[in-house]
C-alpha positions as CSV (number, residue, x, y, z in Angstrom):
1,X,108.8,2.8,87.0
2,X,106.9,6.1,88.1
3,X,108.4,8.0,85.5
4,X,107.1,5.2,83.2
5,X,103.7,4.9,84.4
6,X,103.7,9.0,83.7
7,X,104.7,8.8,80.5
8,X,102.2,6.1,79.6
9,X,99.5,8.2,81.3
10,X,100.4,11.0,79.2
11,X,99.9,9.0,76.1
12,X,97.3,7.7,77.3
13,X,95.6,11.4,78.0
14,X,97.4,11.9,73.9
15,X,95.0,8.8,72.9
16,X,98.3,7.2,71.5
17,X,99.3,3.5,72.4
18,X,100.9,2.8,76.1
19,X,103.8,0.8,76.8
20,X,102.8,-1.2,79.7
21,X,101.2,-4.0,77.6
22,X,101.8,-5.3,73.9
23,X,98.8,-3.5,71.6
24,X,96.3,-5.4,70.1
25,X,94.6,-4.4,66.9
26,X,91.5,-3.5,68.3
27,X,93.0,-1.1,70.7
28,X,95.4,0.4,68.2
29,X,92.0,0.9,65.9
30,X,90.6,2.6,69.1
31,X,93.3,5.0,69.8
32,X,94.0,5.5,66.0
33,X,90.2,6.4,65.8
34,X,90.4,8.7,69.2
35,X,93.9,10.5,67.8
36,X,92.3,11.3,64.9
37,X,88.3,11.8,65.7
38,X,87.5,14.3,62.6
39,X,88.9,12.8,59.7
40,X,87.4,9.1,61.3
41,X,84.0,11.0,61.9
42,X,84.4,12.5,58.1
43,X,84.7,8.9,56.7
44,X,82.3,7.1,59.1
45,X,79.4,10.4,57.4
46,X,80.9,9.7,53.9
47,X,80.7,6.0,54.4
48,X,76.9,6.0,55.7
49,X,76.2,8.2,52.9
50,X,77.6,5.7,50.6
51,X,76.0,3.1,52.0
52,X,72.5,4.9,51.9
53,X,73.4,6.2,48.3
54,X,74.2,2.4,47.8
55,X,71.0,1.2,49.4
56,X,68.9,3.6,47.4
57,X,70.3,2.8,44.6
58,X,69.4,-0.5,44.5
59,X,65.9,0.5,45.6
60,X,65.6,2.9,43.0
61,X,66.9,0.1,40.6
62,X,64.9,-2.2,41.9
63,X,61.2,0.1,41.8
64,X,63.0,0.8,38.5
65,X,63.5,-2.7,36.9
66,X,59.5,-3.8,38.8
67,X,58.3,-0.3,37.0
68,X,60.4,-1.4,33.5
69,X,58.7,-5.1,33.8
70,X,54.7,-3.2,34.3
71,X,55.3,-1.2,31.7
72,X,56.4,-3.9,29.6
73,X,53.5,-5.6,30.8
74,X,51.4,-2.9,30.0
75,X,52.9,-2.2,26.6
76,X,52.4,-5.6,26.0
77,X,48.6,-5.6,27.0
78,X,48.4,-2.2,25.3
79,X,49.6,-4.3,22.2
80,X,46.9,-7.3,22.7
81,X,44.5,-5.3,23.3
82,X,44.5,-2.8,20.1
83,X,45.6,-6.2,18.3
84,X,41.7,-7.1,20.0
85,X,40.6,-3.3,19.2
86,X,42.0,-3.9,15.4
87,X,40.0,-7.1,15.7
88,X,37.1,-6.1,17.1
89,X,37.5,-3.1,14.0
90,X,38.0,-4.9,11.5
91,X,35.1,-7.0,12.3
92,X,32.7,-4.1,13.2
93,X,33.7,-2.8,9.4
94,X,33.3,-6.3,8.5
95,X,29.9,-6.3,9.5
96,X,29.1,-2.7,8.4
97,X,30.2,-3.7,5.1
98,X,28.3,-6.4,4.7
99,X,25.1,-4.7,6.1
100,X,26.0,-1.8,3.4
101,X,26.4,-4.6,0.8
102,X,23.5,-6.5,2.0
103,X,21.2,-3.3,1.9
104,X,22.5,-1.8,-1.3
105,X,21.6,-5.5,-2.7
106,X,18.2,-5.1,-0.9
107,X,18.0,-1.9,-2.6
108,X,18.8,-3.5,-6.1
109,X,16.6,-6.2,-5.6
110,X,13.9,-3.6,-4.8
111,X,14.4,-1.4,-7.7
112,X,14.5,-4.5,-10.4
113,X,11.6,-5.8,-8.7
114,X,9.7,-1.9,-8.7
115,X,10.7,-1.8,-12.7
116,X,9.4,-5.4,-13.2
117,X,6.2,-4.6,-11.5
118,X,5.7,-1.7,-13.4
119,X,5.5,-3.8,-16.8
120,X,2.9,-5.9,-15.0
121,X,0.0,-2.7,-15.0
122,X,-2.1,-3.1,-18.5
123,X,-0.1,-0.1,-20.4
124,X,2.8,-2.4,-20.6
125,X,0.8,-5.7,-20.6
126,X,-0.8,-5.2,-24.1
127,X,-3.7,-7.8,-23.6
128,X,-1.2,-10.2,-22.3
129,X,-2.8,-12.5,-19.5
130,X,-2.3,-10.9,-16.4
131,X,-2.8,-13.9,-14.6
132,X,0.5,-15.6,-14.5
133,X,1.6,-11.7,-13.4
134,X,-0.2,-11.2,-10.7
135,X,0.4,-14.8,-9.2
136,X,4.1,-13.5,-9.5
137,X,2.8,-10.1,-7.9
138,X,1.1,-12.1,-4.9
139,X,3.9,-14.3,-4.3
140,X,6.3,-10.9,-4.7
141,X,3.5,-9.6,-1.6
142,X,3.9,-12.7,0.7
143,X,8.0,-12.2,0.8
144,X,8.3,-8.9,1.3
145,X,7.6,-8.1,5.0
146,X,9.7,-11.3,5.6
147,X,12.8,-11.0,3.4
148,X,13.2,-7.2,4.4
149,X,12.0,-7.3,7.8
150,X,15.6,-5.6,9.1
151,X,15.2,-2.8,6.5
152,X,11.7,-0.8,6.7
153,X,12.7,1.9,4.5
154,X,13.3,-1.2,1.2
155,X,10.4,-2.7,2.4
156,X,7.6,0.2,2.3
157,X,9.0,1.3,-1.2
158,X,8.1,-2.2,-2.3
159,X,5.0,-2.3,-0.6
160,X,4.5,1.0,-1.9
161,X,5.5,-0.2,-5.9
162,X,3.2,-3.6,-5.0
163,X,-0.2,-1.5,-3.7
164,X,0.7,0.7,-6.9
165,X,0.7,-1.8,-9.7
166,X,-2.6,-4.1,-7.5
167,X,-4.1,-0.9,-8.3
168,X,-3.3,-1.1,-12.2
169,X,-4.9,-4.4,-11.9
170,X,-7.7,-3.5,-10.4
171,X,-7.0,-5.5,-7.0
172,X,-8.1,-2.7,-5.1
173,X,-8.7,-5.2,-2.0
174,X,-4.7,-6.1,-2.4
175,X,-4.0,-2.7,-3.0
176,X,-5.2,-1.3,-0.1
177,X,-3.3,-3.7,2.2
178,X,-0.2,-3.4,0.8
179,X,-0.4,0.9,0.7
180,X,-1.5,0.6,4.3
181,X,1.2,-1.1,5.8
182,X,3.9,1.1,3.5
183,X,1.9,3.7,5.3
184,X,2.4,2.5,8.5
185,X,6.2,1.7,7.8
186,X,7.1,5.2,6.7
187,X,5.4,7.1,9.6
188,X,7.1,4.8,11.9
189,X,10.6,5.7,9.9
190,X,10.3,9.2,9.1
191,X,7.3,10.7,11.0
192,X,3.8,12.4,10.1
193,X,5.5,15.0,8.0
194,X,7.5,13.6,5.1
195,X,7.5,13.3,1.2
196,X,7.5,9.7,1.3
197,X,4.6,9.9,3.9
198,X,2.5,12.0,1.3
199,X,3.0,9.7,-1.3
200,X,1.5,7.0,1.1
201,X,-1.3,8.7,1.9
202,X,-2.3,10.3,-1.8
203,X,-1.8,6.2,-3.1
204,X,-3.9,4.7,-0.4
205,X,-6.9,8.0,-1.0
206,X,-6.6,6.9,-4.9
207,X,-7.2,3.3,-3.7
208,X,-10.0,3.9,-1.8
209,X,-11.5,6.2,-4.5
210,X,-11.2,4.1,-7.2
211,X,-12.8,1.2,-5.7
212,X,-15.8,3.4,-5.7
213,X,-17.4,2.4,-2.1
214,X,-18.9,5.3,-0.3
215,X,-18.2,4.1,3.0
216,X,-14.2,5.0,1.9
217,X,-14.8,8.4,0.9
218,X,-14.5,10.1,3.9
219,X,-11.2,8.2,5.2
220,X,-10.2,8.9,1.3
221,X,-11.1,12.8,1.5
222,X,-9.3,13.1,4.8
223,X,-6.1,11.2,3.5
224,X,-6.0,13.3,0.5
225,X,-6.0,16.7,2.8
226,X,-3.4,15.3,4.9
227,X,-0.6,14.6,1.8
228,X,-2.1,17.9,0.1
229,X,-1.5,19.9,3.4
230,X,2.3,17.6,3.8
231,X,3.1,18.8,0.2
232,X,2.0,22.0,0.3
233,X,4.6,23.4,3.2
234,X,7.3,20.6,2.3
235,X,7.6,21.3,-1.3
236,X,6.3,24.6,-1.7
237,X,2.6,25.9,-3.3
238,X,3.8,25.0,-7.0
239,X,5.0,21.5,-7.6
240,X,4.1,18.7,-9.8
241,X,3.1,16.2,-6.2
242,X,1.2,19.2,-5.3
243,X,-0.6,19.0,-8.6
244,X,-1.4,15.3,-8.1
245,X,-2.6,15.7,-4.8
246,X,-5.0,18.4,-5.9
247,X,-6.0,15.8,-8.7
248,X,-6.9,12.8,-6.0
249,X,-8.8,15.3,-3.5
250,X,-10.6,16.4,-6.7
251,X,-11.8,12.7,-7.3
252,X,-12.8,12.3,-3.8
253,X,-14.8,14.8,-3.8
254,X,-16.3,14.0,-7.2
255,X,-17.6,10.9,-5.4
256,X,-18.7,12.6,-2.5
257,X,-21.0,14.4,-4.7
258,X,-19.2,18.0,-3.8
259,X,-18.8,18.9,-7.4
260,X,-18.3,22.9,-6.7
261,X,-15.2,22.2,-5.0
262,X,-14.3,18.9,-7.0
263,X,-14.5,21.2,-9.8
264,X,-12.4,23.8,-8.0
265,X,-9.4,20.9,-6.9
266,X,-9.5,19.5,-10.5
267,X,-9.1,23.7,-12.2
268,X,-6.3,24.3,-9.5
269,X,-4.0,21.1,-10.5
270,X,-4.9,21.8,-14.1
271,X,-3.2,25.2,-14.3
272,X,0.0,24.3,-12.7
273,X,0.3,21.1,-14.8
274,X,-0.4,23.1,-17.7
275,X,2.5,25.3,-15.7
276,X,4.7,22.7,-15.3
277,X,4.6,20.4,-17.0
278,X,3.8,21.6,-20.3
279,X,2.1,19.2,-22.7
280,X,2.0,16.2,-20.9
281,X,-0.3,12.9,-19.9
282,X,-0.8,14.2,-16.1
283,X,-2.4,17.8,-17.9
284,X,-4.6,14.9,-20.0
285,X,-5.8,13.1,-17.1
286,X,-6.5,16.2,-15.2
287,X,-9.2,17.4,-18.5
288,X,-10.4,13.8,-18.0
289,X,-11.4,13.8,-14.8
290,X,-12.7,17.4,-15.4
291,X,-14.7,16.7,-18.3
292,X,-16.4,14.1,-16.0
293,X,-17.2,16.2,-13.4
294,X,-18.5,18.8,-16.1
295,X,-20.5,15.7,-17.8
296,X,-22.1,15.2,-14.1
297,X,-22.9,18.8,-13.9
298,X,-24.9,18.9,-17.3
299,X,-22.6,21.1,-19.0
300,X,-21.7,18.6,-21.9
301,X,-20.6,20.8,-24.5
302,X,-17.6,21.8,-22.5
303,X,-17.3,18.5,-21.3
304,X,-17.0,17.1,-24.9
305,X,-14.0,19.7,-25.4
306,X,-12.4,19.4,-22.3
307,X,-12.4,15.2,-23.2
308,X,-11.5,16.2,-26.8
309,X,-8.4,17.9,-25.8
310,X,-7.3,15.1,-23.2
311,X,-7.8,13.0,-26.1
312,X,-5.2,14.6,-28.2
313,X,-2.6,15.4,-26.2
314,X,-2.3,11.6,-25.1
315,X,-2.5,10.3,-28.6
316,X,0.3,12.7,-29.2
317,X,2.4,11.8,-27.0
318,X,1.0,7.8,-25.4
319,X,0.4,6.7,-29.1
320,X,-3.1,5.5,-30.4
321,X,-3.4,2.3,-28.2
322,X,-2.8,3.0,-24.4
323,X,-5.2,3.1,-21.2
324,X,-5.4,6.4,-21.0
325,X,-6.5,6.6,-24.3
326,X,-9.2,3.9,-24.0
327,X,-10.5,5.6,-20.6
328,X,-10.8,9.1,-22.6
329,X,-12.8,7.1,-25.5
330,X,-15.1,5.7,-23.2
331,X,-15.7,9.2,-21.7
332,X,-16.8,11.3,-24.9
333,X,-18.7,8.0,-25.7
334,X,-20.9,8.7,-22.7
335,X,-20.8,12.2,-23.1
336,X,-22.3,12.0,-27.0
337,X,-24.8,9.6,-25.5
338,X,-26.2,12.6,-22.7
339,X,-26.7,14.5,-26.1
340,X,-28.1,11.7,-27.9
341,X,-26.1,11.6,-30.7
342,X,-25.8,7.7,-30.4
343,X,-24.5,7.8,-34.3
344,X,-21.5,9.5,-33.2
345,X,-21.5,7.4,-29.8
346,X,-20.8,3.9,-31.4
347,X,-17.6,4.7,-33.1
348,X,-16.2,5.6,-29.9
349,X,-17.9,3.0,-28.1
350,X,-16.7,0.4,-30.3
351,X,-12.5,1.4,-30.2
352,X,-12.8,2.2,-26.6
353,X,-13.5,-1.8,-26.0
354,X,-11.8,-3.1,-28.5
355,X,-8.7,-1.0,-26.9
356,X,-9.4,-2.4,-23.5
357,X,-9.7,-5.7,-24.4
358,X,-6.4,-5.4,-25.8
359,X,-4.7,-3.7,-23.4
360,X,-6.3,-5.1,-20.1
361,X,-7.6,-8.5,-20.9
362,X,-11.0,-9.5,-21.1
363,X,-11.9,-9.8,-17.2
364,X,-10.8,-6.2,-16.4
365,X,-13.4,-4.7,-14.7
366,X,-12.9,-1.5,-17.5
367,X,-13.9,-3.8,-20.6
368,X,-17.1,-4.9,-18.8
369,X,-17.8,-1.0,-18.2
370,X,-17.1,-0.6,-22.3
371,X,-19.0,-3.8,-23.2
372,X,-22.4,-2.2,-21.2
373,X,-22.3,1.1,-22.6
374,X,-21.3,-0.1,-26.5
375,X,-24.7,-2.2,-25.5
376,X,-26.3,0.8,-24.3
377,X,-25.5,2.6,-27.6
378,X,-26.8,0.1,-29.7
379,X,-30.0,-0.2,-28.0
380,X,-30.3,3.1,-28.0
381,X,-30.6,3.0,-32.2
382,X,-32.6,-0.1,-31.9
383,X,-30.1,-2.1,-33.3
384,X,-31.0,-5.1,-31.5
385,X,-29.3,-7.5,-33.8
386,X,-26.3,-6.3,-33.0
387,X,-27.0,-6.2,-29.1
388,X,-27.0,-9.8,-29.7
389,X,-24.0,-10.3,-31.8
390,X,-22.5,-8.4,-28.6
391,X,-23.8,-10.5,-26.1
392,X,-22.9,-14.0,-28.0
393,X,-19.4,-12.7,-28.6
394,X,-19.0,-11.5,-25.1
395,X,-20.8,-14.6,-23.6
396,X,-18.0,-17.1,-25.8
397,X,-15.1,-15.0,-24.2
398,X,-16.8,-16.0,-20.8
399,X,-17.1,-19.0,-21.0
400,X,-13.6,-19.7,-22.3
401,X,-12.5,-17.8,-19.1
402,X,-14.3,-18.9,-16.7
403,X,-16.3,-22.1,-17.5
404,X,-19.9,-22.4,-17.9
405,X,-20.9,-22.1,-14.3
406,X,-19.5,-18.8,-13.4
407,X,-21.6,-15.6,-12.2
408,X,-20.8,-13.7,-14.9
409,X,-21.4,-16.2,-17.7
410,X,-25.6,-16.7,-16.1
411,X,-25.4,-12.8,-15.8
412,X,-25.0,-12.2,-19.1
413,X,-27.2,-15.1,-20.3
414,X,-30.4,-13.0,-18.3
415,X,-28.7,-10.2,-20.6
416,X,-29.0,-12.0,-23.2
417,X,-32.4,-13.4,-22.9
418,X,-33.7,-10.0,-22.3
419,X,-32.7,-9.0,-25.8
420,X,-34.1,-12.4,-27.2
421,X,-37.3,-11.2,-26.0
422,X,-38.0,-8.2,-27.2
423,X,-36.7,-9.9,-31.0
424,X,-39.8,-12.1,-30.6
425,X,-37.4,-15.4,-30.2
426,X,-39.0,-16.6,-27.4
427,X,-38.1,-19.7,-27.6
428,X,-34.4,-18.9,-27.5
429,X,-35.0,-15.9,-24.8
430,X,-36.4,-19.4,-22.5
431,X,-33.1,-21.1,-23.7
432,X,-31.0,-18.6,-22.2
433,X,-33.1,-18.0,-18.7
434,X,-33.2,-21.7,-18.0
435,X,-29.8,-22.2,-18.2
436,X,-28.7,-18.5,-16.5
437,X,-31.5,-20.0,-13.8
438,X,-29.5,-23.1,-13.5
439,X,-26.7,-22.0,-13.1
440,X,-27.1,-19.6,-10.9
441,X,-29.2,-21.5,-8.3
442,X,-26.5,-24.1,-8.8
443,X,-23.8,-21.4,-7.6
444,X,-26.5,-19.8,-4.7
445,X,-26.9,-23.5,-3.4
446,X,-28.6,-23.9,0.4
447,X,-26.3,-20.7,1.4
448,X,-28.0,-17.9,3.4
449,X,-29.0,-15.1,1.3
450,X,-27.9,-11.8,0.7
451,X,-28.6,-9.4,3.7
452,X,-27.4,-6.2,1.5
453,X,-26.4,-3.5,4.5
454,X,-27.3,-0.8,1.9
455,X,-28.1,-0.5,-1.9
456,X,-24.3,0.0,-3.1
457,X,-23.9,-3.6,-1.6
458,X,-26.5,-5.1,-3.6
459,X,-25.0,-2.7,-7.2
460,X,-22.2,-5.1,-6.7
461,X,-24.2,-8.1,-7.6
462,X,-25.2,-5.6,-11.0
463,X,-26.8,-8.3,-13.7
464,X,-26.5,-11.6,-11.2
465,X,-29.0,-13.6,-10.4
466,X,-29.5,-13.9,-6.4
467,X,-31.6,-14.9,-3.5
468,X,-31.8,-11.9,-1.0
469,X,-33.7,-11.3,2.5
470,X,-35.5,-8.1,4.1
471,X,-38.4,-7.0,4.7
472,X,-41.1,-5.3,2.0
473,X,-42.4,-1.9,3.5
474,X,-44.5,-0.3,0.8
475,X,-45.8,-1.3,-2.7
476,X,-46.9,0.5,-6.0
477,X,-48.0,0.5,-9.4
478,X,-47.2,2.4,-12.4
479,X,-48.3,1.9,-16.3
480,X,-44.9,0.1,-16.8
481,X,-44.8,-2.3,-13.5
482,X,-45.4,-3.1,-10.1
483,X,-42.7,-2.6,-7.4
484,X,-42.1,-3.3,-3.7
485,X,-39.8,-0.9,-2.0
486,X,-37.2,-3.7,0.1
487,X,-35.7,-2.3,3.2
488,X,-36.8,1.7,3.8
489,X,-33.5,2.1,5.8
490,X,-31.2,1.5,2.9
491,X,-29.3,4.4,1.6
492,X,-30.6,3.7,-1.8
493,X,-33.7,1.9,-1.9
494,X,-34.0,-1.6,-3.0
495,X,-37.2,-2.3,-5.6
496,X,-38.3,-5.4,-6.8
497,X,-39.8,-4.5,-10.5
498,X,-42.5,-6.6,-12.3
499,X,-42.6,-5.8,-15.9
500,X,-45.8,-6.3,-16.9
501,X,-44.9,-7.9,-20.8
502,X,-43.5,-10.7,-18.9
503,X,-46.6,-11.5,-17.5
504,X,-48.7,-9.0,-16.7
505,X,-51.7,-11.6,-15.2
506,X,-49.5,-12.4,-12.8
507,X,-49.2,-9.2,-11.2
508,X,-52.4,-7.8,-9.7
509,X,-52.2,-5.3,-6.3
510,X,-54.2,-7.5,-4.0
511,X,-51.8,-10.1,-4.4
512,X,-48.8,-7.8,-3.3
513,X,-50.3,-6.8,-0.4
514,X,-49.7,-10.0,1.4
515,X,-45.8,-9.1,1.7
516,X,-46.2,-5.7,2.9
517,X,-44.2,-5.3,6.4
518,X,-43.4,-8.8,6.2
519,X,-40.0,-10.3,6.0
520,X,-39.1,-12.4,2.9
521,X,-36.5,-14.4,0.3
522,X,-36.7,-13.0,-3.0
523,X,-35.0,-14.5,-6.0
524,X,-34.3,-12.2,-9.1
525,X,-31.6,-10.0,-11.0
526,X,-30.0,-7.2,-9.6
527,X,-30.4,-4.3,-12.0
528,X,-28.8,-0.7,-12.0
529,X,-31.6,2.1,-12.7
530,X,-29.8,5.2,-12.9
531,X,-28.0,4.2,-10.0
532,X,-30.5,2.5,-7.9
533,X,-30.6,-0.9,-6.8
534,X,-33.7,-3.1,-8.3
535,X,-34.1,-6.5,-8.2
536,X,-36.4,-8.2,-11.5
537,X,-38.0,-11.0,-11.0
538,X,-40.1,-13.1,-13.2
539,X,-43.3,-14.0,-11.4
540,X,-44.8,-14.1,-7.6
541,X,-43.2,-17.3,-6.9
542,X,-39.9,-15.9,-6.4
543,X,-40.8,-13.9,-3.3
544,X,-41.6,-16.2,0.0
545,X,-41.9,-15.3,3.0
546,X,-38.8,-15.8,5.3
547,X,-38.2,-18.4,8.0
548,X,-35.1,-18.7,10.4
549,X,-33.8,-22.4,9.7
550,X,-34.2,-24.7,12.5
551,X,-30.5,-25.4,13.5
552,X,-29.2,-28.5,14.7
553,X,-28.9,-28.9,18.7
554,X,-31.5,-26.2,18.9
555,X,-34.5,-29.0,19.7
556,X,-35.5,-28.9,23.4
């Protein structure tokens, strides 16, 4: 009806359900929506917010739970890895510890070996062999750079105790290498200025020094300065390394033949050891040395005190039988001999080699120094008997050490017949040439001969019988011999002297002349004439003039 259709129309236009056709339930959802807009558009807002609150949360959750696994995976990486760092720790202190252990061991090793090879000098030897020691000592030498290659510090302290006790020894060759290369190890370690460093370089100047060569002195004289100058502003003006470097510069330049300021060194590390140190074996040594230097000067009556008092203070406190003591005998021995009081020489003479013998063994270069002036002293009073008791005694020990063909054994034997021969036993005195002759061109063989670069080289061959070339540049005569001056150039001179006793027909000046500026091979025995070189021979036959060899592959 109209009135129907109006009242549908106004529900309709009131969004509630019409009447004209049954409702389904999406259309009464519609109109239930449209009738009540606000609170529909409320829920719909509060619903997408729940649903975005909804979708974020699981996001969140999500970026949450991802975030929890990383960090579990990083906690658990974190974990391995210091489990790794704790490792790699542990096995860093591992290996620290073990260098530690393996150093302080190296370190041991070294200070057992240092004490050992301190017993092995002749104060604690006691005449013992040395041999079987210094084999010990040179196989000691040959491990050292490679055992303690990793630690230089261990090493140069050995090196530094070897080069010390070669130097007891007299190995002054062995020495040297092994104070070099400590040398050398220390600079590289610590630098030019250090303690250590100074006590290199004052070991290796005392080397060179007591080896005696003048070609050293001026590398010795400069090392000296150098740990003196180290010492000085490390350690102050007054210390006891001070002292000793004072003492070695003193020695150098004793040798050098500077005795105003070798006497000035050797004053200055006397008074502060006597400062210092009190009454001690260093203040001995330093009166030693002086005494020398004041025996070289000509002032032997304070030389014989000076010596005196070095003499007692080490008897006092090294005992009667020690090096020091021996090397102080042997001193005022040659002192009483510049005064000619030979009496009073022998006594000394005699306990200074017997003490050396002892304590260094017959083929230390010291005892030989002893044996020749004890001979000196006896010839001297003319007690020629005696010279040969010497000489027999000394040539037995000789030969038990060395054999009969040895060097020293036909040096001694010329010795030896020298003193036969002016007995009158001539007979015996040709004995003992022919066999020193023997031997010794056994020994000299085909070889080259001796070219001496200066007359130090040729002092070395002292009382050996050799075959050396040069050239003879002058000749002479005097009431006693003839002589030929060998080589001008020579620092010292070489002479060949022609006693006349021996056979003074033999030796007459036209005959000389022939070798003037000519080059030639003389055969004879190298004598020591207050320092100079001289070579004796027994006739003209031992001097011929020279010719090169003809070498093989040389013909044309």
């Amino acid at each position: 009806t109209a009135n129907g259709l109006a009242v549908d129309i106004q529900r309709h236009l009131n969004n509630e359900l019409v009447v004209a056709r049954p409702p389904s339930q999406l259309y009464r959802l519609q109109k239930l929506i449209l009738r009540n807009k606000l609170a529909f558009t409320a829920g719909s807002a509060i619903t997408v917010v729940l649903l975005l609150g909804s979708v974020v949360s699981s996001w969140q959750a999500v970026r949450a739970t991802r975030a929890e696994r990383e960090q579990s995976r990083l906690r658990a990486d974190a974990e391995r890895a210091g489990e790794n760092e704790a490792k790699l720790r542990e096995q860093a202190e591992a290996a620290e510890k073990k260098a530690k252990t393996e150093a302080s061991k190296s370190q041991q090793v070294a200070a057992f070996l240092k004490d050992m090879l301190q017993g092995v000098g002749p104060s604690a030897a006691l005449g013992r062999d040395t041999k079987m020691l210094l084999e010990i000592l040179d196989k000691t030498a040959e491990r050292v750079g490679k055992d303690l290659k990793d630690q230089p510090e261990v090493e140069a302290e050995l090196r530094f105790t070897i080069g010390g006790t070669y130097l007891k020894l007299g190995e002054f060759d062995k020495a040297e290498a092994m104070e070099r290369e400590a040398l050398l190890l220390r600079k590289s370690r610590f630098g030019d200025t250090n303690t250590l460093v100074a006590s290199s370089l004052n070991d290796l100047a005392r080397v060179l020094v007591n080896r005696q060569r003048a070609k050293d002195m001026a590398e010795a004289e400069t090392l000296a300065r150098q740990a003196l100058a180290i010492r000085r502003s490390l350690l102050g003006p007054e210390h006891p390394d001070v002292a000793l470097s004072l003492y070695v510069l003193g020695s150098v330049l004793y040798w050098e033949q500077k005795l105003a300021e070798a006497e000035t060194s050797f004053r200055l590390a006397l008074a502060m050891r006597r400062k210092l140190l009190g009454d001690h074996p260093d203040v001995a040594s330093t009166l030693d040395n002086l005494a020398i230097m004041l025996s070289r000067q000509g002032k032997v009556v304070e030389a014989e005190a000076t010596v005196r008092e070095a003499l007692a203070i080490q008897r006092r406190r090294l005992g009667n039988e020690h090096p020091d003591v021996a090397d102080s005998l042997n001193e005022l021995a040659g002192i009483l001999q510049k005064q000619d009081r030979w009496a009073d020489a022998e006594p000394v003479a005699r306990e200074a080699l017997a003490m050396r013998r002892k304590l260094s063994g017959s083929q230390h270069r010291d005892v030989e120094l002893s044996f020749n002036k004890l001979a000196d002293v006896l010839r001297a009073q003319g007690k020629l008997p005696d010279v040969e008791t010497l000489y027999r005694e000394e040539l037995a020990i000789r030969r038990k050490l060395f054999g009969d063909e040895n060097p020293k054994v036909a040096a001694l034997l010329f010795s030896l017949r020298q003193i036969l021969s002016e007995q009158g036993k001539v007979a015996d005195a040709e004995t003992a040439y022919r066999e020193a002759l023997a031997i010794s061109r056994k020994l000299l063989g085909n070889g080259e001969p001796l070219d001496p670069r200066d007359g130090e080289e040729m002092l070395r061959h002292k009382d050996q019988f050799v075959r050396v070339k040069g050239e003879i540049v002058k000749f002479g005569a005097s009431k006693a011999s003839f002589y030929l001056n060998f080589a001008e150039n020579y620092r010292t001179a070489l002479a060949l002297v022609f006693k006349q006793a021996d056979n003074p027909a033999e030796f007459r000046p036209e005959e000389l002349k022939k070798f003037v500026n000519k080059a030639v091979v003389i055969e004879g025995i190298v004598a020591d004439v207050q320092g100079s070189p001289q070579i004796l021979i027994k006739s003209l036959s031992d001097i011929k003039l020279w010719e090169e060899p003809t070498r093989p592959g040389n013909d044309k």
